[in-house]
N, C-alpha and C positions, 0 to 999 in steps of 0.2 A: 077605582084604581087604588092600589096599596099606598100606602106611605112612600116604600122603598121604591115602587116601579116610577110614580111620581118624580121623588128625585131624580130617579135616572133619565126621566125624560125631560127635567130642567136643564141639565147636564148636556143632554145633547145637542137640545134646542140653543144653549149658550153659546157651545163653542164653535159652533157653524157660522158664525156671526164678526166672529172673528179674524180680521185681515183674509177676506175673502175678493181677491180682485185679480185673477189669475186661473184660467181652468187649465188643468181640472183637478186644481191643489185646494187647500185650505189656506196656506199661508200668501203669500203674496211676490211681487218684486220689487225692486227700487224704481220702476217706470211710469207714466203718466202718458192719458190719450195727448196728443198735439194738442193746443189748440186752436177753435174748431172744428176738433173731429169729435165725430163719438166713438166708444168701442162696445160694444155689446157682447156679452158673454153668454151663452143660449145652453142649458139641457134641455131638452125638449123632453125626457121621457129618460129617468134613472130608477134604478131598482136600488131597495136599502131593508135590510133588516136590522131587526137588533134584537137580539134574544130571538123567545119566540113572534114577534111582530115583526109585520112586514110592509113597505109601505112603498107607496109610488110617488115620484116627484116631477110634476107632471103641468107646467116647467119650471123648474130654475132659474133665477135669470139675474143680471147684472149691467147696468148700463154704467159705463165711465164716460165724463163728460169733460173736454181737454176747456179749462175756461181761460187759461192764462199760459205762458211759457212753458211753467212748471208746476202747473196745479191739477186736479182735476177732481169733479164733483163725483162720487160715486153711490147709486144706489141701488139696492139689491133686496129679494126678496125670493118666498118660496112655495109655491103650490104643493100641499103634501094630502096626499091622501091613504086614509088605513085600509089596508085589505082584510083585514079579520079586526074590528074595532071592537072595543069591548061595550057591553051596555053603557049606556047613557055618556061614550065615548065620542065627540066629535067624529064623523068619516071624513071631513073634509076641512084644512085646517090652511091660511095664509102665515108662514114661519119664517125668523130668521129676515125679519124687516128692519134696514138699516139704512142710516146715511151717514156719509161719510167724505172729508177734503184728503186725498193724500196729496203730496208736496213733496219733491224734488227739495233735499238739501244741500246736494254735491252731486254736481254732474260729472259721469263719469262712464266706463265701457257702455251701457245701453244709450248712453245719449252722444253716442260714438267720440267718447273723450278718453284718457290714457288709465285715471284712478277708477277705484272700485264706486260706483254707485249708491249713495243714500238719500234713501226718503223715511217720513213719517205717514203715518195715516190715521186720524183721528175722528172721531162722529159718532152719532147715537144710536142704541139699540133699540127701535121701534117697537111698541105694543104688536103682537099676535094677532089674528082673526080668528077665533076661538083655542088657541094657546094661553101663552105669559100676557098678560094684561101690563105687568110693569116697564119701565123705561128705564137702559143702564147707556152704559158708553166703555170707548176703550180708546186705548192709546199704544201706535203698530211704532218700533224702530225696524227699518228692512234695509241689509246689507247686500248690494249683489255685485258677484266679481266674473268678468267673462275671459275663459281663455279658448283658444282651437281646440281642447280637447276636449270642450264641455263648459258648463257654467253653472253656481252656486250661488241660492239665495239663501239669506238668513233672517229670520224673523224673532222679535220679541215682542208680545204684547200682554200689558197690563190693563184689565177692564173691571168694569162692576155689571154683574150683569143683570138682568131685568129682575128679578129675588133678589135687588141690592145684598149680590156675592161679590167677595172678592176673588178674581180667577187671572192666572197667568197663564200663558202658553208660549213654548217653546217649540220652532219650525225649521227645515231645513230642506228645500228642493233642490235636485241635482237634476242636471240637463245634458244630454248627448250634443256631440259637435250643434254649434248651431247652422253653419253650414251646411248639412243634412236635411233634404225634404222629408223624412221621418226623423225623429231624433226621440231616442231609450229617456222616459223621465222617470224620476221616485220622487217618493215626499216622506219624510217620517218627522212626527210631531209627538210634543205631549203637553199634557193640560190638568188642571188642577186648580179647582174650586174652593174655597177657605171649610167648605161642610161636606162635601163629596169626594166620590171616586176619583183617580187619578185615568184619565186617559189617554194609551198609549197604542199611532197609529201606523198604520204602513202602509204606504199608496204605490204601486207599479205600473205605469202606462207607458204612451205615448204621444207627441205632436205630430202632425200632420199640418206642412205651411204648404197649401195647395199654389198660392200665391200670394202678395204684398197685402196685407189685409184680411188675410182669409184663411183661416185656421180649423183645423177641426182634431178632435182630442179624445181619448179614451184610455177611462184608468179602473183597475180595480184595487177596493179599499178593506183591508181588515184593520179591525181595533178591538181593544180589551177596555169597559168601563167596571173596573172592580170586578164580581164575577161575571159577568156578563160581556157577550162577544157579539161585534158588528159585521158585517158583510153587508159591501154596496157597491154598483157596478156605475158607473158615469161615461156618457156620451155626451159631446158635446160640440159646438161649435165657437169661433171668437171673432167678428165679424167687426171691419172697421170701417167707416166713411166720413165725407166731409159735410160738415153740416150748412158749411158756404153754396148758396145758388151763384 
């Protein structure tokens, strides 16, 4: 693998990692599992290119753990597999392995109170299964405000990422009524590592709340890393229950 393709694929593999607790966005919300509940967040089978490689994620996955009022444990990881993998290429790769607390700092419209909602979310970017062998971390501020016509999250997060880089990322998800058994969602983001490309994204889907806990989601994602262009399709579900017998 070249130098450059390298980088690009630090790059990508960083910022996936990134205030991920929310499908089928990148960024995140100001919310938290109950607790004792869990929430799990499922792709079972997403398509993603990037340049010319293509690869399958085959599953994606997320569990949020409600452990207190306002906290919740979160961990996440990713099955990736390369469709056209170059010699001496891993084909089959565990990416984007993380843990993480987010917390409730001001409760607010999602925790059915009058202000705008904030949390942090903080924790470690886990070693690769034949990826980044190193360990970074980051640190999420998420604003979210709900009104009838729709609702907006806002994200900031500062990390170092497993190549002890410096990267920030800037996020923004808009949501159709939430009142709406389907509801129109976007996401547009960018990101930016202290040695790399600047990446900048565009997510257009939707929610689907089947009922109280039970969610299912499909978005499709373009982004630009320097010259090189992404395309990736996400299906997915968000499934909650209570962990009390």
């Amino acid at each position: 693998m070249s130098r450059a393709r390298r980088l690009l694929a630090i790059v990508l593999l960083a910022h996936a990692n990134i205030a991920l607790a929310y499908r089928p966005f990148d960024s995140t919300d100001a919310d938290v599992a109950k607790a004792g509940e869990a929430e799990i967040e499922l792709g079972p089978v997403q398509w993603l290119r990037e340049g010319g490689k293509r690869f399958l994620q085959a599953p994606a996955a997320i569990a949020n753990i409600g452990f207190s009022k306002d906290r919740e444990l979160v961990i996440e990881g990713r099955h990736e597999v390369a469709l056209d993998p170059e010699p001496g290429e891993p084909r089959s790769a565990l990416v984007d392995n993380g843990a993480f607390i987010k917390q409730v700092l001001r409760r607010g419209v999602l925790q059915d109170e009058s202000c705008p909602s904030v949390a942090t979310e903080y924790g470690l970017l886990l070693p690769s299964v034949h990826g980044e062998h190193g360990t970074g971390f980051s640190l999420a501020g998420i604003i979210s405000q709900r009104w009838q016509a729709g609702t907006v999250h806002l994200n900031g997060v500062l990390a170092r990422t497993r190549e002890h880089e410096p990267d920030m990322f800037l996020g923004t998800i808009l949501e159709g009524p939430f009142a709406w058994a389907v509801r129109p969602v976007a996401e547009v983001f960018t990101e930016r590592t202290s040695h790399g490309p600047r990446i900048d994204s565009l997510l257009v889907g939707a929610i689907w709340r089947v009922r109280e806990g039970l969610s299912f989601d499909a978005g499709v994602r373009s982004a630009q890393v320097g010259s090189e262009a992404i395309h990736e399709l996400r299906l997915g579900l968000t499934w909650a229950f209570s962990l009390k017998r």
